[in-house]
N, C-alpha and C positions, 0 to 999 in steps of 0.2 A: 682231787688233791688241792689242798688251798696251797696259795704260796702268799709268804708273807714278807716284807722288805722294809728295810728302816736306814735312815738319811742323815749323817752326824755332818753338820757344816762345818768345818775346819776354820775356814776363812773365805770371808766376801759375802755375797748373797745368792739366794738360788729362787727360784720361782716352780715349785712343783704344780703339775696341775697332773691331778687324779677325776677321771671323768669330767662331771660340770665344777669339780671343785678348783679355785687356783690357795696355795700356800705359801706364803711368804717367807722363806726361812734365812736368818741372818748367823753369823759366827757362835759359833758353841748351842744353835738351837737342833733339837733330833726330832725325829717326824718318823712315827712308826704306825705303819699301814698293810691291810690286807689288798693285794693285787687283782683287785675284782671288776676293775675298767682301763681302757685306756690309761697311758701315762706317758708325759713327758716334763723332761728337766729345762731351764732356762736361765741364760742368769742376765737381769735384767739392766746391769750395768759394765760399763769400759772397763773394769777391774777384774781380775782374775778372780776365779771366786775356788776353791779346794774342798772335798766333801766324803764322805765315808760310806761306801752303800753296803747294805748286807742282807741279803736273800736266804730265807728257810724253805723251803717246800719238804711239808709232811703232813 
């Protein structure tokens, strides 16, 4: 089963890093990715950062 997940920034910034990759994503940017390593979320500044996640598996 693949699962798949995608990342709508709302507001601030976020620092996604999927395996060796790191992603930079700032307000109104979306990042859509298959969940096929590692992953974790960060945000890389003092500001509150808001964000949209949404998971398929099928």
């Amino acid at each position: 089963m693949s699962i798949h997940q995608q990342i709508w920034v709302q507001a601030g910034s976020i620092e996604v890093t999927l395996g060796d990759n790191v992603y930079h994503l700032g307000t109104g940017d979306c990042f859509a990715m298959q969940l096929n390593a590692p992953m974790t979320y960060r945000n890389p500044t003092n500001a509150p950062a808001r964000y949209v996640v949404v998971i398929v598996a099928g």
